[in-house]
C-alpha positions as CSV (number, residue, x, y, z in Angstrom):
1,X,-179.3,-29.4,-130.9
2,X,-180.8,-27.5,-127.9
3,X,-180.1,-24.1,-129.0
4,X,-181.4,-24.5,-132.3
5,X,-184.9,-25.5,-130.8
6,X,-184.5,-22.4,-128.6
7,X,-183.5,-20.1,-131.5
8,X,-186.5,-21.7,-133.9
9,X,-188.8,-21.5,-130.9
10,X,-187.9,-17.4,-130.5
11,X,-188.0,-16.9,-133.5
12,X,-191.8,-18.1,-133.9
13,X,-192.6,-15.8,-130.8
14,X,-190.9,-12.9,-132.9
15,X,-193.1,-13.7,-135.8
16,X,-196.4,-14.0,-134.0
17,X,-195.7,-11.2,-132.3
18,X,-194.9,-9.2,-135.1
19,X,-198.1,-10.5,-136.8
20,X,-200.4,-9.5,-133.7
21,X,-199.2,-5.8,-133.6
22,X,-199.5,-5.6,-137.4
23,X,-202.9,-7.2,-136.9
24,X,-203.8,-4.7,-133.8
25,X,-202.6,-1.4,-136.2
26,X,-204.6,-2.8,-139.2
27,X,-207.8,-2.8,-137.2
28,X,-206.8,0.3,-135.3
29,X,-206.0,2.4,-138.7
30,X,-210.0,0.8,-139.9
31,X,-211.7,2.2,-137.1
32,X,-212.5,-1.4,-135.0
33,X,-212.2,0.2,-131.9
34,X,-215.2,2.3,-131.6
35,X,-216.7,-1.0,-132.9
36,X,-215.8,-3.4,-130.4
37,X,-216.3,-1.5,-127.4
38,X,-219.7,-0.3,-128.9
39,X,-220.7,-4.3,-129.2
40,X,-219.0,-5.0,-126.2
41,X,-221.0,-2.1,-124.1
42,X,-224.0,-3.8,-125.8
43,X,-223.5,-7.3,-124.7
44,X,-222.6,-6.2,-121.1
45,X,-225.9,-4.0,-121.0
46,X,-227.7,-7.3,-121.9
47,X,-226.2,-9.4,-119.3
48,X,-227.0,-7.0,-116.7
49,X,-230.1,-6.6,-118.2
50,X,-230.1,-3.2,-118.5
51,X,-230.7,-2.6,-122.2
């Protein structure tokens, strides 16, 4: 009964992880990048106090 936790619990890991990189490429391939580090730039600047 122990290994079949341990082989259901890897293979959840193998899913999510499969879902996160398709996830990451999808929003890669869309341009998101430039996005987030444009509103992340922003929101530091802000903190600082600089912008």
């Amino acid at each position: 009964m122990e290994k079949t936790g341990k082989k259901a619990r890897a293979a959840v890991r193998l899913l999510l992880v499969g879902a996160a990189v398709c996830l990451l490429a999808a929003g890669t391939a869309r341009g998101e990048v430039r996005t987030v580090l444009t509103k992340a730039a922003n929101i530091c600047m802000e903190c600082i106090g600089i912008g």
